[in-house]
C-alpha positions in Angstrom: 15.1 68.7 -81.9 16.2 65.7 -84.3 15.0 61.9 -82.8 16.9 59.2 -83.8 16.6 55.6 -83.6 19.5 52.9 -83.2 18.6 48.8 -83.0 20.6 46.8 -80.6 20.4 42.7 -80.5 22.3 41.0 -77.7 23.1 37.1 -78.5 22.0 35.3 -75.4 25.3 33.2 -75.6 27.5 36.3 -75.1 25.9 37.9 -72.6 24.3 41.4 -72.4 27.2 43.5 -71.0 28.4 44.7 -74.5 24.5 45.4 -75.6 24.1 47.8 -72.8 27.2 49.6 -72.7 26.9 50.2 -76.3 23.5 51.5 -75.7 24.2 53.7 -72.6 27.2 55.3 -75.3 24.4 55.7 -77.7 21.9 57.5 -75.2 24.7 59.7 -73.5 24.0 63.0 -73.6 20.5 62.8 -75.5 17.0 62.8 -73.7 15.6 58.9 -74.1 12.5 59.3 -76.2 11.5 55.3 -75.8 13.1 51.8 -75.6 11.2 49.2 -77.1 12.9 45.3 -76.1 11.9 42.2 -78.5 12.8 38.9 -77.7 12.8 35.3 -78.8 14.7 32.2 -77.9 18.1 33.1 -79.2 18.1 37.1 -78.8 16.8 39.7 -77.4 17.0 43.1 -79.7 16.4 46.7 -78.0 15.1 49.6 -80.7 15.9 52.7 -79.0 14.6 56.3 -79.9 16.7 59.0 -78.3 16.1 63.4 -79.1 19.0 65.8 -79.3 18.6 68.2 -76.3 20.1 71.8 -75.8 23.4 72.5 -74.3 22.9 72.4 -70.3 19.7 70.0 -70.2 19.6 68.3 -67.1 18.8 64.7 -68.2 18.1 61.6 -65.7 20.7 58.3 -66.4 18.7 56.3 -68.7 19.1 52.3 -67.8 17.8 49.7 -70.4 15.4 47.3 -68.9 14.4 49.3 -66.2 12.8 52.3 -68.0 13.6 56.0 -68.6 14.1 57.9 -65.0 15.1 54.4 -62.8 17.7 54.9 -60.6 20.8 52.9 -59.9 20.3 53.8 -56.3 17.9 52.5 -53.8 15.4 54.8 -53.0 16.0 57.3 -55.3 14.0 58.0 -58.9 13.7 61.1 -61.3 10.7 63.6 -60.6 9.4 64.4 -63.8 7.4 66.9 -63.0 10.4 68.4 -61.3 13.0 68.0 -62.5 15.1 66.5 -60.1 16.4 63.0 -58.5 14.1 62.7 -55.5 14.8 60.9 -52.8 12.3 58.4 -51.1 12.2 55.5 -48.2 9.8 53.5 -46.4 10.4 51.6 -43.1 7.3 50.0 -41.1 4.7 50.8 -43.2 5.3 54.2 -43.3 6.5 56.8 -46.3 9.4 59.8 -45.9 10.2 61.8 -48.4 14.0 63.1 -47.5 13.6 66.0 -50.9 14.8 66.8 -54.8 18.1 66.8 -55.5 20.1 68.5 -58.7 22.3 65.1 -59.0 21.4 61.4 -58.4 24.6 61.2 -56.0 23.1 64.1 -53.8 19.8 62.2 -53.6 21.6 59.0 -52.8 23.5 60.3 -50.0 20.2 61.9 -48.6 18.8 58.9 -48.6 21.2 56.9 -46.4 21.5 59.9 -44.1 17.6 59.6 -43.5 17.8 55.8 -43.4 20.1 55.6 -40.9 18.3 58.0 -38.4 14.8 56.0 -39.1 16.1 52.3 -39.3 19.2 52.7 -37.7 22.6 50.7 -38.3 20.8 47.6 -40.1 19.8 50.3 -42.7 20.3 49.2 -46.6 22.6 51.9 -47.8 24.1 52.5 -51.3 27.4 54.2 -50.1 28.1 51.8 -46.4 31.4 52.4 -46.8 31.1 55.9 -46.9 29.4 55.7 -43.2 32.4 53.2 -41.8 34.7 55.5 -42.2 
């Protein structure tokens, strides 16, 4: 497998919406070896280092700032070890684990399934208009 490495700076006056869309294009479909953020007072610049993977590779979303395996869901992160998006929520002190899921969307869903049955209608969900209908 071939790494690669790409530098992206984001001017602080523009914004960082261009940066990170051109850096989720340069990460798509390759596993996210490291990203490494340096900033001073005028811009911030990201070096990331990305692997060609195999045809088929199940890879987690990769989100800049947040590190490799972060969700864009709540409750939901990657299992390494596994190899899956697992889904997770606490509520009174107490952990549940609701599973592993193939897709982040799957685990997601899971999640406000469980959260509605343990916190009920005030639950935080990712999908609430999914459960109005």
């Amino acid at each position: 497998m071939s790494r690669q490495s790409e530098v992206f700076t984001c001017n602080r006056l523009l914004g960082v919406e261009a940066t990170l869309r051109s850096i989720n294009e340069f990460c798509e479909g390759k596993k996210v070896i490291g990203i490494d953020a340096h900033d001073t007072l005028t811009k911030t610049t990201f070096t990331v280092v990305v692997e060609e993977v195999g045809e088929g590779a199940i890879l987690p979303q990769s989100i800049p700032g947040k590190g490799y395996g972060s969700s864009r869901y709540r409750g939901v992160h990657w299992d390494k070890k596994a190899g899956k998006w697992r889904a997770m929520l606490s509520h009174k002190g107490k952990r549940y684990t609701v599973g592993r899921y193939h897709d982040e969307i799957s685990a997601a869903k899971a999640y406000d399934a469980k959260a509605l049955e343990i916190v009920g209608p005030d639950a935080y969900l990712n999908f609430p208009m999914e459960v109005a209908k």
